[in-house]
Every structure is written in C-alpha cells, then in structure tokens.
N, C-alpha and C positions, 0 to 999 in steps of 0.2 A: 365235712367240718362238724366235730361235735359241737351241741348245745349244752351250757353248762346248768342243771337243773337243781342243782345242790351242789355244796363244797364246803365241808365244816369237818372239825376235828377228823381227820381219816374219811371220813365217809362222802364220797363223790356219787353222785348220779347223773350220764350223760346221755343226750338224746342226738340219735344220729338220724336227721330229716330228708337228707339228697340221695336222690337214686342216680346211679351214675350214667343212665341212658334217658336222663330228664328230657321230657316229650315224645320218648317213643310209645311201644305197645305196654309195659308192663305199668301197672296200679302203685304210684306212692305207697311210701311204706317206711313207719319209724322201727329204728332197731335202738337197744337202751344197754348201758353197762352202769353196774353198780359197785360201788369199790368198796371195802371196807376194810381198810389197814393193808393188810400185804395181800389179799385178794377178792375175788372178786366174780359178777357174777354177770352171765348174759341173758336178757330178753328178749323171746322173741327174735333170733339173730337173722332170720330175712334168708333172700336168696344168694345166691354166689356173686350178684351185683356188689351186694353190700359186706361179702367177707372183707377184701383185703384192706376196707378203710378202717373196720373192729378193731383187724386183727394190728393195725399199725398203731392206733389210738389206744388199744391195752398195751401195747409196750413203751409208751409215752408213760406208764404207771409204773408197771412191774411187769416184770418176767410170763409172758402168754402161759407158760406152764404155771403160772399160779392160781390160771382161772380156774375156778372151784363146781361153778353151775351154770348149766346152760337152762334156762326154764320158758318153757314154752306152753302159750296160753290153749292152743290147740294141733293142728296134727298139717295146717293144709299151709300148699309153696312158701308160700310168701312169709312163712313161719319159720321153717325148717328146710327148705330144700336146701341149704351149703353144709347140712349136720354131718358128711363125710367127710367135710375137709376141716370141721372144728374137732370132730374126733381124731382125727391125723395129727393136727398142730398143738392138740393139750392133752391132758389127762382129763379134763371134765367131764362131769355127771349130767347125764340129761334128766331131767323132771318132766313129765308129762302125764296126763290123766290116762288113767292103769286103761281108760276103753281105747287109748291110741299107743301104749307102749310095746303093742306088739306089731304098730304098719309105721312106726316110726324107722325102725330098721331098713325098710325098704330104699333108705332115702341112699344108704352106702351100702359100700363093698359088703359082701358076705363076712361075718364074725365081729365086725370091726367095734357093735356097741353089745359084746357081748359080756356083762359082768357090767354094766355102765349106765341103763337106764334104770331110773326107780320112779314106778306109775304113783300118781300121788289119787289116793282113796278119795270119792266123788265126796265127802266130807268136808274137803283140804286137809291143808297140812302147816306146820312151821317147818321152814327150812333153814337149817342154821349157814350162816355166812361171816367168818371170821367171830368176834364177839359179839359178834349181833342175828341178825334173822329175818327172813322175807315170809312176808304169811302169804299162802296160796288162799285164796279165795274161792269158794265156789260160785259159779258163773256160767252153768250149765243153760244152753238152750237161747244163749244169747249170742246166737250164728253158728255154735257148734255144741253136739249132744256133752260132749265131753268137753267142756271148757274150764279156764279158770283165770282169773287174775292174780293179782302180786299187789300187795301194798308194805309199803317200806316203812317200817314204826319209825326208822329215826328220821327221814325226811316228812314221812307223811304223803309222801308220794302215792296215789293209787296208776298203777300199772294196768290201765283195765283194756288190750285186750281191741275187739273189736264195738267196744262199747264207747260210746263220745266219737267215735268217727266223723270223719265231714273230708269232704269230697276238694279237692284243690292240689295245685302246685304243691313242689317242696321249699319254695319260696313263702306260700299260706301256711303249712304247717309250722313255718319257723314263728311266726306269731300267738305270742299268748292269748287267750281269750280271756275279758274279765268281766265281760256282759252277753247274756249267750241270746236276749233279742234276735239280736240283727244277724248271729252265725250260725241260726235254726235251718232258714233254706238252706244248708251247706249239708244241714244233715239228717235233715226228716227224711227224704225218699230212702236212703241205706237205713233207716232204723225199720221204718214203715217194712221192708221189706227182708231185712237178712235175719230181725229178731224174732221169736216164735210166736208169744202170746202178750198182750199184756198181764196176765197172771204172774210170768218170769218175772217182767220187767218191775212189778208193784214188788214183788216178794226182796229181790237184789235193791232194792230202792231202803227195803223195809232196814235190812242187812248195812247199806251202808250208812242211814243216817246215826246208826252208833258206831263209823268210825271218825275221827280226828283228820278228815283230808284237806289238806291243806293245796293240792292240784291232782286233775286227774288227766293222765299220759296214754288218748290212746294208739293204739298201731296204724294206723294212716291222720293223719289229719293235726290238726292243731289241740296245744295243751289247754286244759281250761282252770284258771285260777282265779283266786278272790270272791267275789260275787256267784261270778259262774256257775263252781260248785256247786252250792245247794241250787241254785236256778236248774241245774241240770237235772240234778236230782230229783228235782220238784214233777219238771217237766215230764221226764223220762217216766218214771211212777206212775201216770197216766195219758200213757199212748198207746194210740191201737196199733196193733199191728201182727204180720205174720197169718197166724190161719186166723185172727181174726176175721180178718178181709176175705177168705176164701166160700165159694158157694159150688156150687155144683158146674157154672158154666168154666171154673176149672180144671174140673177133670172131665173132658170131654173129647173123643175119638176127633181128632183133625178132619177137616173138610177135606 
C-alpha cells in the first residue's frame, strides 16, 4: 500500500513501507516514487520483494514507460537488487554515485544498462524531472563511501538515505514522527554504528540546516516531521559514532 506524502498541483510523492515477506529474514525497507505531471521518478527501488507493488502503483499514474529516473542513494541489495527487471519494464535512467556506476551493472543481464547509467559527481547534482528537479545531495560516508540523498524543492521532502533510520515493523514505519525523544532508542545503535565519524555527521548537519525540510524520509524506518526535523538535526550534529568508538582491541587476531 502506498503512503501518500505529498499531492499538490501534479506533484505526488509516495512511500512504499511493506515488505511483502513481513517477519521473515530480510530488513524493512521504504521504496518512494515521485511524480511530477506525466513522469516520474524512483528511489531507492529496493529488492525484487518490492518490484511488482512500484510497478503496479506507477500505472495507477501513467504509463511505467514514462518513468524517467531511478535514483539510488548508494550501490548495496536492498537498494538496487530488482534494477534488471526496472531496466526491462522502462526506459529509465539510473543515477548513482560515479564510485558505484560501474558495480551497479552487475545487478543484470550483460549489456542491459548499457548507455543508461549517469554517475552523479561526489559534488551532487540537479536532476531534472519533468518541470521540476530532485537535487542529489552529498552524503558521503554516512553507511556508504559513495552516497547521496534527494531532496525535492517542491515538497520539501529530504530523501535521506540511510540517515534517520530506526529499527521496527513496517507497521512502525508507517507512523510519522513528530517528537524524536522517545524514537531515539529506535535508532541510536544503527547510527552509532553504520555512520563513520562524527566529523560526516556535524559537516551534513552543517549542509542541511540551510535547507527548507519540511520531513525527512529515510530508507528503513519511520518519516520524521514537524518538531522532529530540526531535533534530529540537532541531535544527529553531535553523536559519536563509527571509528569514533574504535581502539586497538578491534583489530585484533581472533583467539
């Protein structure tokens, strides 16, 4: 079932929260479509669980061959493992950071994204979408060397990725957050540990309190809006984490 996260003049943003083998082995995981007028754009589209609910719910809009971009915050499964069968079913362009556009191919058939991927420069990028534009973010070294987010100017949407994670059902993820108190134990151990330094984390903090977010959407976990936001931001800007925490009895020859 999508989540309707904006709908105004042509421009819709959906969030898709249910994995379709809810309680087995694999990790929650949001997948997002963003529409603007006759097409439209995918994030982050997840593994093959979550193709054929996308691909139903973009023909609920327009025509699957309208979709325009598939953009992907970094290179790993739960990202990008069904990118053979979105390259089969559209014409879309893959976006990803130029250090994964050459192991993103690996996910299909020999030739299939050949003339199709454009690495987007560790700078970021604007990516145009219909008469409007998703700005890539940089977002490096928050879980992945190569990373990036998406923020949407006309929602205000930040897309960010494995950043704001928290750990629960896809039941938890369908809930907003609008006080992030009480939904910290949800996601201090994943920040403590998937992001690199605090150094990233102050720098991307620095980055984001000049933009206009109005909710931030990320890849597993609940969205965090209102309040939240800047609590997040606040928060996040100073935690340790990553090699922080590392000393010497980590790297150390197993007993």
């Amino acid at each position: 079932m999508a989540i309707e996260l904006f709908n105004q003049d042509g421009h819709v943003c959906l969030m898709f929260a249910h994995l379709s083998d809810e309680g087995g082995e694999a990790v929650q995981a949001n997948q997002f479509l963003v529409i603007h007028g006759d097409t439209g754009a995918i994030i982050d589209p997840g593994g093959n669980m979550a193709y054929n609910e996308l691909l139903l719910t973009i023909g609920r809009y327009f025509p699957p061959s309208k979709l325009s971009k598939i953009l992907a915050s970094h290179a790993d499964p739960d990202i990008i493992a069904s990118l053979d069968r979105w390259m089969t079913s559209t014409q879309a362009t893959l976006y990803i950071s130029r250090l994964w556009e050459r192991f993103a191919p690996h996910f299909c058939k020999p030739g299939k994204t050949a003339g199709r991927i454009t690495g987007i420069p560790d700078p970021g990028m604007r990516i145009p979408l219909g008469k409007s534009e998703l700005v890539a973010l940089p977002a490096h070294f928050m879980h992945s060397e190569g990373n990036f987010q998406f923020w949407d100017p006309v929602s205000r949407i930040l897309f960010s990725g494995d950043l704001g994670v928290s750990i629960g059902s896809s039941s938890d993820a369908a809930q907003t957050i609008t006080s992030l108190a009480g939904h910290i134990p949800k996601m201090e151990a994943f920040h403590r540990r998937y992001m690199v330094s605090a150094k990233v984390l102050r720098l991307w903090a620095n980055m984001a309190r000049t933009l206009p977010i109005q909710i931030i959407v990320p890849q597993h976990g609940a969205p965090l809006a209102g309040p939240a936001v800047k609590e997040f931001i606040d928060w996040i800007g100073d935690l340790s984490c990553g090699v922080d925490h590392l000393t010497q009895a980590n790297y150390a020859v197993p007993a």
